[in-house]
LOTORDREN-712380 format. One line per 10 residues: number of its first residue (from 1); their letters; for each residue x, y, z of C-alpha. Coordinates in nm, 3 decimals. Layout:
N
NUM = A = X Y Z ~ ...
//
This chain:
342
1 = XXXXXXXXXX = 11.899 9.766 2.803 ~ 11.864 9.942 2.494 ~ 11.522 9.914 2.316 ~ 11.521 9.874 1.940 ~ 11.352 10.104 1.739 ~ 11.070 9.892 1.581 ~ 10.951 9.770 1.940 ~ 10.966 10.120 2.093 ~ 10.738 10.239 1.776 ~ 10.518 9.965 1.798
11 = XXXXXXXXXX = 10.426 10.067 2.220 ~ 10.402 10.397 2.141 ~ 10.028 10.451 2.141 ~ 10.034 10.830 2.184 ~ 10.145 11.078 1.877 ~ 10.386 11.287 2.096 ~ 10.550 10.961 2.203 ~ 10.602 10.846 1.789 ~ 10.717 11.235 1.681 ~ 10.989 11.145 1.999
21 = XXXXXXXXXX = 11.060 10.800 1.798 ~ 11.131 11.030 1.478 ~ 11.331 11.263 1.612 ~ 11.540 11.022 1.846 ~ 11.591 10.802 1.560 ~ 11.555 10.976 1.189 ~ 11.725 10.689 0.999 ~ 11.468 10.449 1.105 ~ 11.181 10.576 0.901 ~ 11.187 10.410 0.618
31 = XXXXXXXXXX = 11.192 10.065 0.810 ~ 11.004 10.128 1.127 ~ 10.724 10.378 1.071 ~ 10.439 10.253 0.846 ~ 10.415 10.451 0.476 ~ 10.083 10.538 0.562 ~ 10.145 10.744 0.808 ~ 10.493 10.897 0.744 ~ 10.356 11.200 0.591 ~ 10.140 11.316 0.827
41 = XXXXXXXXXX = 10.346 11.239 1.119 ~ 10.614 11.449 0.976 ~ 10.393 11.733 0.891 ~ 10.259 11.741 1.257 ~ 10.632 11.711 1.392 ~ 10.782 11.994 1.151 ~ 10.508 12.246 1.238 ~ 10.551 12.170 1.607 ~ 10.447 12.504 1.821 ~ 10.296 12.678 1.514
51 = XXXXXXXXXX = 9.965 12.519 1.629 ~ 9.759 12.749 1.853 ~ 9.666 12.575 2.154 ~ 9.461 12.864 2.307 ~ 9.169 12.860 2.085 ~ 8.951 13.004 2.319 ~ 9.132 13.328 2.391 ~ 9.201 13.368 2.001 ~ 8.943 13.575 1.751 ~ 8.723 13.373 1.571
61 = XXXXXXXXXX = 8.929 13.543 1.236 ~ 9.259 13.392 1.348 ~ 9.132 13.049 1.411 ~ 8.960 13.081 1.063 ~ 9.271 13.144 0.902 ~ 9.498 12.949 1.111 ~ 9.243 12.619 1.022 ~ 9.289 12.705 0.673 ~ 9.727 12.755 0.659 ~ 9.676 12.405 0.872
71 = XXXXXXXXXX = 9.478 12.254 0.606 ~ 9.641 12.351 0.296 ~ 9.964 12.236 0.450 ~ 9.863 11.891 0.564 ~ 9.658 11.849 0.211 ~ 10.006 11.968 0.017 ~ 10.201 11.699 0.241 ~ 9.975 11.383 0.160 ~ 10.036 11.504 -0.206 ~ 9.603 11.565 -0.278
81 = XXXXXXXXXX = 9.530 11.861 -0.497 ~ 9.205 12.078 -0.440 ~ 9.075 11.900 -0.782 ~ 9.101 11.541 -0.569 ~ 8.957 11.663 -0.265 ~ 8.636 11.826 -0.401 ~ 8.618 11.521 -0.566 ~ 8.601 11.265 -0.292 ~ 8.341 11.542 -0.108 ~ 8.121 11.635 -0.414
91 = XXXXXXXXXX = 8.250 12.018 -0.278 ~ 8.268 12.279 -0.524 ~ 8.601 12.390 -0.581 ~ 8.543 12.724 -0.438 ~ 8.421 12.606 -0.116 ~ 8.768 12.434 -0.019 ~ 8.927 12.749 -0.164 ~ 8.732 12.987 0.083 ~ 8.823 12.714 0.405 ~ 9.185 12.735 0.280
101 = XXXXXXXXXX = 9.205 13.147 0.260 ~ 8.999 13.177 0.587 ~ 8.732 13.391 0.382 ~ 8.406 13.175 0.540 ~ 8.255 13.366 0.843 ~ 8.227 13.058 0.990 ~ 8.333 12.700 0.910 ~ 8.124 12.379 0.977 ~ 8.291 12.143 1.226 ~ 8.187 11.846 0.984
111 = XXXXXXXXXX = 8.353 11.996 0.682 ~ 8.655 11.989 0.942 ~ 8.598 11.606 1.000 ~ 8.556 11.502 0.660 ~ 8.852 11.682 0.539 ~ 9.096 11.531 0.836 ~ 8.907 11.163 0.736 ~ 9.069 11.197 0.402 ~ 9.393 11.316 0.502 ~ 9.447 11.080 0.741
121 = XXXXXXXXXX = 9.459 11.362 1.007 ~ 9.539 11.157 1.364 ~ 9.252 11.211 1.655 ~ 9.429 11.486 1.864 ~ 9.523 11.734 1.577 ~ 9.161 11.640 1.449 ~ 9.035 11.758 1.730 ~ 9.229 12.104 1.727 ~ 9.162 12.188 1.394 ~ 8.805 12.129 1.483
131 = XXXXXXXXXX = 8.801 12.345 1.731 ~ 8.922 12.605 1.511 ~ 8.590 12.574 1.341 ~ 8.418 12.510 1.641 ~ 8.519 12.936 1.752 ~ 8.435 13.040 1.439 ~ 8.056 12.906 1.506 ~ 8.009 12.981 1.885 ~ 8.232 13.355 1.926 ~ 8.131 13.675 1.772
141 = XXXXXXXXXX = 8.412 13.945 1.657 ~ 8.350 14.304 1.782 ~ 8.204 14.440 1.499 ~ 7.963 14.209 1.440 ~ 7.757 14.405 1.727 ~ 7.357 14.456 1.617 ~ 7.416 14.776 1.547 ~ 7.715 14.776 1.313 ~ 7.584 14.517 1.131 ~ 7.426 14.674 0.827
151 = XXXXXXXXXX = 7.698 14.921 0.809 ~ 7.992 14.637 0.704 ~ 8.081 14.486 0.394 ~ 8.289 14.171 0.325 ~ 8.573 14.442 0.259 ~ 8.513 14.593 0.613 ~ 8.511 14.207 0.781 ~ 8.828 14.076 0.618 ~ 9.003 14.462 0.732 ~ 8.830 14.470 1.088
161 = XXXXXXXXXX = 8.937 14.069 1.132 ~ 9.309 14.074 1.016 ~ 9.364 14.382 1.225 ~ 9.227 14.259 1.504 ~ 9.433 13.946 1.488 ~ 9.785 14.067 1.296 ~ 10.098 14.089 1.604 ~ 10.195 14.398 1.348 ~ 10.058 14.651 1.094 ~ 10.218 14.852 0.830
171 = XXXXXXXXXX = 10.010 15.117 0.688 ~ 10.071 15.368 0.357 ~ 9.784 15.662 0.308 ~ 9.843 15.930 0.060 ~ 9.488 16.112 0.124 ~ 9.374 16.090 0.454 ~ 9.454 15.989 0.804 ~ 9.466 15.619 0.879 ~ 9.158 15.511 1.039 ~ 9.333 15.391 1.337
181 = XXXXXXXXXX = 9.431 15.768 1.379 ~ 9.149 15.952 1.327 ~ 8.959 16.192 1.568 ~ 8.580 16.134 1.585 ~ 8.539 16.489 1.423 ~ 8.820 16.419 1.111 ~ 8.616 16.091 1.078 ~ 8.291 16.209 1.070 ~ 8.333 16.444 0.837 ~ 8.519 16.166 0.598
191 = XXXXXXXXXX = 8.175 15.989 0.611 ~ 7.998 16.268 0.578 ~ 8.150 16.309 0.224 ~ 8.161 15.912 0.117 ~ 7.790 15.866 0.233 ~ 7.627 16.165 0.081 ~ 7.233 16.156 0.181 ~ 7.289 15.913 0.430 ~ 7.100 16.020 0.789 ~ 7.300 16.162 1.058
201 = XXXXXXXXXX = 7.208 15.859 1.258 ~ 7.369 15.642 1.036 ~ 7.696 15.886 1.032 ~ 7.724 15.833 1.405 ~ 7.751 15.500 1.415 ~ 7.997 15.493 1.175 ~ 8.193 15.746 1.392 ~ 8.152 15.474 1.633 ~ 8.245 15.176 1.434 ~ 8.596 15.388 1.367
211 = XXXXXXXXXX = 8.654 15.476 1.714 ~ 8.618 15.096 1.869 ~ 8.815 14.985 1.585 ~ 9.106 15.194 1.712 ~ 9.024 14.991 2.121 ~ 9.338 14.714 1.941 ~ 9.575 14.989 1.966 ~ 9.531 14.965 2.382 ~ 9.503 14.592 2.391 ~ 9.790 14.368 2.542
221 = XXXXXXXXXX = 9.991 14.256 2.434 ~ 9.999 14.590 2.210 ~ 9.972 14.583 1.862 ~ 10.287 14.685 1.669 ~ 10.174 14.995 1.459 ~ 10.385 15.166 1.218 ~ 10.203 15.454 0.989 ~ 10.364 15.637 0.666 ~ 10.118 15.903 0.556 ~ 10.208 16.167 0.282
231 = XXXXXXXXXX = 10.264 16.530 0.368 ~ 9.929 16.633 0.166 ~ 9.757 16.429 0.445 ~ 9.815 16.647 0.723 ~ 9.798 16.956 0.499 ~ 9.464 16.908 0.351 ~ 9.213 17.065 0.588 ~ 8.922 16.795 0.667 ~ 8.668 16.970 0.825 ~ 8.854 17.341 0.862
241 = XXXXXXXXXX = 9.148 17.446 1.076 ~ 9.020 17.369 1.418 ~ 8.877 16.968 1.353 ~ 9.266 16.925 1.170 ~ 9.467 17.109 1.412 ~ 9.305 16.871 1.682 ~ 9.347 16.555 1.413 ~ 9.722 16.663 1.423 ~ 9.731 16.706 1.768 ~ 9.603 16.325 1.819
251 = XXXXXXXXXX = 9.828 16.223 1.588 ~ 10.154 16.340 1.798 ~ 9.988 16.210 2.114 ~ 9.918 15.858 1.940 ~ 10.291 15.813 1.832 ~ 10.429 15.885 2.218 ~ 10.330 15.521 2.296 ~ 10.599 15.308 2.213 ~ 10.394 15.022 2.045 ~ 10.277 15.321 1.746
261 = XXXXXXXXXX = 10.505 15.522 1.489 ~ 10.418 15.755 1.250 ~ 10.671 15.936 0.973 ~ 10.529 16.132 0.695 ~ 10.658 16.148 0.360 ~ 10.729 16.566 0.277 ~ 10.678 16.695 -0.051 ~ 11.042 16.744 -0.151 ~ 11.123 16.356 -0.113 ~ 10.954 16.339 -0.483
271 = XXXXXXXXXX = 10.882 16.014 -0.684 ~ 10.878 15.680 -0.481 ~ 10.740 15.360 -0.497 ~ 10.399 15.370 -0.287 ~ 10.223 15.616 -0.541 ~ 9.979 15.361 -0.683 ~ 9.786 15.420 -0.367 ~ 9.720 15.325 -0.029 ~ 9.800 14.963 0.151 ~ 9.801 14.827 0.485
281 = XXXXXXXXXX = 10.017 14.465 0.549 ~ 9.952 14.218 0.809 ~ 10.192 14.034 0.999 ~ 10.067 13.749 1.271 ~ 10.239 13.621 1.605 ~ 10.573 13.385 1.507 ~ 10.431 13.098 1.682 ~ 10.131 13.072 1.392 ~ 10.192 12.908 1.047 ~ 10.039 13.188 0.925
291 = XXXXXXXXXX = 10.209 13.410 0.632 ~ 10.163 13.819 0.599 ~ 9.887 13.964 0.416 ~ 9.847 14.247 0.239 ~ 9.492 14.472 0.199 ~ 9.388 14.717 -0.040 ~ 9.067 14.948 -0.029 ~ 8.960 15.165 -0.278 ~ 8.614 15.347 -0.291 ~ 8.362 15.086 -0.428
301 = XXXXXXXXXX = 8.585 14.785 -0.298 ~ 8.871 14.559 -0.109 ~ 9.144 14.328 -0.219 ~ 9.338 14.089 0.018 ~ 9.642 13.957 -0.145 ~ 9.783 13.661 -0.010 ~ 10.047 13.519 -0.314 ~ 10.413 13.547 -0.149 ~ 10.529 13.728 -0.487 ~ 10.243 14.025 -0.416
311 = XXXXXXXXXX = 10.283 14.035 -0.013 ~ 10.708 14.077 -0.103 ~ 10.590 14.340 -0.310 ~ 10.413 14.560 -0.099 ~ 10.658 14.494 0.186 ~ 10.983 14.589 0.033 ~ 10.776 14.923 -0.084 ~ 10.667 15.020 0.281 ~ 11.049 14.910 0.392 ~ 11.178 15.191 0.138
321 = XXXXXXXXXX = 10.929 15.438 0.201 ~ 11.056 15.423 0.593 ~ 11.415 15.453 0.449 ~ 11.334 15.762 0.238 ~ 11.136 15.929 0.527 ~ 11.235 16.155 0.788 ~ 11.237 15.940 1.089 ~ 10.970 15.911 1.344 ~ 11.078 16.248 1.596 ~ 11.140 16.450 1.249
331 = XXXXXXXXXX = 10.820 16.362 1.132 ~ 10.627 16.442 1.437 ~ 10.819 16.779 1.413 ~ 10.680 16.854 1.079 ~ 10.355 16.752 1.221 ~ 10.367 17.037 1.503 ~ 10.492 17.287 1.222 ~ 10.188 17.262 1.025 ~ 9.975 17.262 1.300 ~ 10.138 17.632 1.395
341 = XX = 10.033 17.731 1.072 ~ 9.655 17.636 1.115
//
């Protein structure tokens, strides 16, 4: 015997069982399902497997921004704006700014609570976002080892955190080699020159802190790692012949595993539209509601840009710059030539 609608909904005591109740019958929202909870229902139904499950195998980064893109999107859908929300709390705007971007270190489990209280949040999806807060409090990212500690910045967190949760990253240097490229001795030397007076101690560990940076390039499953450098990177000598001709020598042997590419940009290719400087874009797993971002470092500071209009920006630019480019076996031939000439 067929069971009506309205009686169906009104056993179902379990959230999976009432998304079934939507999707089995769609016309019957308006007269079955209860206003009050339409909108969140439908937000949890639509984003489906874009919740991670797995908090505990994911970086405490990723569940930071992953809480926030699952905040702002259930706050949009029960039509609140920041202003109400901070209002209701007694927050300061900021603060539900910072839990929306993911730029906290860590999040308070309570601030969690009270924000799923007001939305109307039901228990089990409560409970996930909260333990998205929950990592953020109990794991520690790899670079927040004792002794890297003083050496990082909230420029160097936000870089270290994306890249260590991004699926892909897209990466434009005009001056130097990426950092996920470099040789200890290219790298040292780098600091060397950006830390003037500091102790060689110091310089060390910040060999270090590169070199452990560059462990996501061997993790699984493998980071997707595309590079575009210009040809006045692997001209200019860092360090004399011998530390670059073994810089370009690591850079060929990076780009034979298949997860890494690298194409360089000669001299002849002229004007094109990645001159403003360098960039690296983020990308994140499909199964995440989480968009791209885009970072940019420059000497005395970073800049994450997360506005659609900016990321498309910076995106399209890297997309042409791999067009104009010699692809990735011409550029590692160009590589080899200048190494000859070392």
């Amino acid at each position: 015997m067929a069971v009506a609608p309205e009686v169906f909904w009104r056993n179902c005591e379990s959230r999976f069982c009432r998304e079934f109740l939507l999707m089995r019958w769609p016309l019957a929202r308006r007269s079955v399902v209860p206003e009050e909870t339409q909108n969140v229902l439908s937000c949890s139904a639509r984003r489906g497997q874009q919740m991670m499950t797995d908090t505990q195998a994911a970086t405490p980064t990723l569940c930071r921004l992953q809480l926030g893109s699952e905040l702002r999107q259930i706050r949009l859908k029960r039509g609140l704006t920041s202003t109400q929300v901070v209002k209701k709390l007694i927050w300061s705007p900021s603060k539900l700014t910072r839990l929306e971007t993911g730029e906290n270190a860590t999040v308070e489990p309570a601030d969690v609570m009270a924000l799923c209280q007001i939305y109307g949040v039901d228990e089990e999806t409560a409970r996930q976002l909260k333990d998205y807060a929950v990592v953020t409090k109990t794991k520690r990212e790899w670079w927040q080892a004792t002794a890297f500690r003083p050496l990082l910045n909230p420029g160097n967190r936000a870089l270290f955190g994306m890249e260590s949760s991004a699926s892909v990253v897209h990466t434009y240097q005009s001056e130097y080699v990426p950092g996920l490229l470099q040789t200890a001795d290219y790298a040292r030397v780098l600091h060397q020159h950006a830390n003037c007076g500091r102790p060689d101690e110091e310089i060390d560990r910040m060999v270090e802190l590169r070199l452990t940076r560059q462990e996501i390039l061997l993790r699984k499953p493998p980071l997707r790692y595309a590079a575009i450098v210009g040809e006045g990177v692997i001209r200019r000598q860092v360090g004399g012949p011998s530390v670059m001709k073994a810089q370009l020598a690591h850079i060929i042997e990076a780009a034979s595993a298949p997860n890494i590419t690298v194409q360089v940009v000669p001299f002849e290719a002229g004007v094109h539209r990645c001159m403003n400087g360098a960039f690296s874009s983020f990308r994140f797993r499909d199964d995440f509601a989480l968009k791209p971002i885009v970072h940019l470092e420059h000497l005395a500071d970073h800049w994450v840009l997360r506005r659609d209009a900016d990321v498309e920006l910076y995106e399209n630019a890297f997309n042409d710059l791999q067009a104009m480019a010699p692809g990735p076996e011409e550029s590692l031939k160009l590589i080899k030539n200048v190494m000859e000439e070392l």
